[in-house]
C-alpha angles and dihedrals in degrees: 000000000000101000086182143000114270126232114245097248109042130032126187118198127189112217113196094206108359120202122217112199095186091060098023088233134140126214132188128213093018132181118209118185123194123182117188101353096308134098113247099175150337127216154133114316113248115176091218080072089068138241127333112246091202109037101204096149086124100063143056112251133215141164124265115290128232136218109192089187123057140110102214087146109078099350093248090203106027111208091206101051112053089188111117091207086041079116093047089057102055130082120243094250082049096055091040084050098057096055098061090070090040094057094050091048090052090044090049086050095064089269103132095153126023136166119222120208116208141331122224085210089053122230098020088109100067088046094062086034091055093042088058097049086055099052097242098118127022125253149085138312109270141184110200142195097220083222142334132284115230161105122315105264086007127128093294099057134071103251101177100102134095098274090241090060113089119229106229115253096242075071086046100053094121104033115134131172104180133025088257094063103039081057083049097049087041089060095044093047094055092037086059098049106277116141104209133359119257108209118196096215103174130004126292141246091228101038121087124243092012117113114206104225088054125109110233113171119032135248097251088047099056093042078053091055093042096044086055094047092049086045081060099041090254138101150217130254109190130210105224131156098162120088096235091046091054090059097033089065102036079058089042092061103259111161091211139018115224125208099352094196100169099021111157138206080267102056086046099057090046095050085063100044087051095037093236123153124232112224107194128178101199101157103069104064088080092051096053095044101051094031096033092052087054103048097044098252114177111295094220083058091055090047094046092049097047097052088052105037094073093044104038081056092050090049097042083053085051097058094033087054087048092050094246105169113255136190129192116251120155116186098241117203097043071089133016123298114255096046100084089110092068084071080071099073085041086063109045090040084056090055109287124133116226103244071043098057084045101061098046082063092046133013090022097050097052099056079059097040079056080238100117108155100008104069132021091026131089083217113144103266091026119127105274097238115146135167127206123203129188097223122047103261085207097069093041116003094207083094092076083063085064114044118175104194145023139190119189111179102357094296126101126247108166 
């Protein structure tokens, strides 16, 4: 796929049919020219340019996909570890470790920005974040939380130990029993390298003795959380399965919704009137009840995911229907990393159309990434990330789950 070896400032690839997610077009027998890691124009291919440094007249091109929901950090939820403590029992090089596999694979997998959204072992996450941007490690951009804001023993602990053992403060990074201290916490996240606040705003499917539709933080604690991060010129994303959570942290101020298991006709009218994103991860149910159920995982786990899979996908139907604005976020690491393309079909399946399942991972996620223009877009200035698959996703959306090719920053890694 590589005809010559490109300079090290300027790349030329030949796309043999090129998707813009921005205008929704398709082109065929593209050139796209990126000088020091940044696109500087798109059009049609003529041989008197030159050769292409990267021939991919063959493919169909696209720029780098994101996944605004994912925990390649510290694998918050190992798949290959069912043990609810596993993160109690590494060390923190071993958990740093085991993210540097987990972000090339990501990267490999079209993932050329993510968001991740918490760590239980707190501020791993910007280490792995900070070792990337300096090309020490491969993977993907990322913007990270440093932690989670919650209840003490609620989804964003590790609640898996005797009650009179304590669980060390580098798990405790983000508790908060009061609105004075998730302000507090807030402040401390972002002064120590976080990009944005995760807030655990009701109980969670993977977490043990934490029931979904519950509120867990307040809402003053949460508006707490949000007026700090704005104060900051950042913002909140909250984790919220419950119905009421959902609407007590789109009034609180929080920029997406993740997971939205039980949203109602209610939260969604209220995500448009208030411009927030849904982020809704509506592939892996069926992984980790098929997979989960196999391996043993927790039974508490199975019920709690069974009882969320149907109704998150009607929901996510619903706002889709009502033209809520949605982005594509997976949870990766619930399965393995590498498989987040198979979300595509999902949504599409659940009423999106394709160019509109790619855009939730481009050109959508960036505006709330508060990315617009930089990533998920083939725009002059914007990072030069491209992916290249063999089938039109278009006409069948499953090519996005096999991609054959990726460029971050103008440089080739796959």
């Amino acid at each position: 796929m590589v005809s010559a070896a490109a300079s090290a400032q300027t790349v030329d690839v030949r796309a043999g049919r090129l998707i813009d997610p921005g205008s929704a077009k398709v082109s065929t027998d593209q050139r796209v020219r990126i000088v020091n890691g940044r696109f500087v124009s798109v059009g049609p291919w003529r041989d008197a340019d030159g050769p292409a440094a990267v021939d991919w007249s063959g493919y169909t091109v696209l720029p780098g996909l994101i996944d605004l929901h994912t925990h390649v950090a510290d694998g918050a939820i190992d798949v290959n570890d069912s043990d609810p403590a596993g993160p109690l029992k590494r060390t923190e090089a071993r958990t740093i470790l085991k993210a540097v596999p987990a972000a090339k694979t990501m990267l490999r997998a079209g993932f050329t920005t993510v968001r991740d959204v918490g760590v239980y072992r707190g501020l791993t996450d910007i280490a792995l974040r900070d070792a990337i941007d300096a090309g020490e490690i491969e993977g993907p951009r990322m913007k990270v939380a440093g932690g989670y804001i919650t209840t003490p023993g609620g989804g964003g602990e590790i609640d898996a130990l005797s009650p009179d053992i304590p669980l060390p403060e580098t798990f405790r990074i983000g508790e908060v029993h009061n609105a004075s201290e998730a302000r507090d916490r807030a402040r401390y996240l972002l002064d120590h390298g976080a990009d944005f606040i995760k807030l655990i705003a009701t109980g969670a499917v993977l977490a043990l003795g934490s029931e979904p539709g519950a509120l867990e933080l307040s809402p003053e604690e949460m508006k707490a959380a949000c007026d700090e991060a704005k104060l900051r010129g950042s913002y909140c994303i909250a984790h919220a399965h419950g119905a009421e959570g959902i609407k007590a942290a789109i009034r609180a101020g929080a920029r997406t919704i993740e997971h939205a298991s039980y949203l109602d006709a209610e939260g969604i009218a209220l995500a448009k009137a208030n411009g927030v994103w849904l982020d809704m991860d509506i592939y892996n149910g069926d992984y980790i009840d098929e997979v989960g159920t196999k391996q043993g995982w927790p039974a508490e786990y199975l019920r709690k995911n069974r009882e969320t899979t149907d109704v998150q996908r009607r929901g996510f139907a619903a706002a889709v229907k009502a033209g809520a604005r949605m982005t594509f976020g997976t949870d990766a690491a619930v399965y393995p990393y590498g498989l987040g393309g198979r979300q595509f079909a999902y949504m599409v399946r659940y009423g999106m159309t394709p160019m509109h399942a790619i855009q939730s991972a481009t050109s959508e996620a960036a505006r709330a990434l508060r990315m617009d223009g930089q990533v998920g877009t083939l725009a002059p200035g914007a990072y030069g990330d491209l992916i290249a698959v063999k089938q039109d996703p278009l006409g069948d959306v499953r090519a996005l789950e096999h991609v054959e090719a990726v460029i971050k920053d103008g440089r080739l890694v796959r």
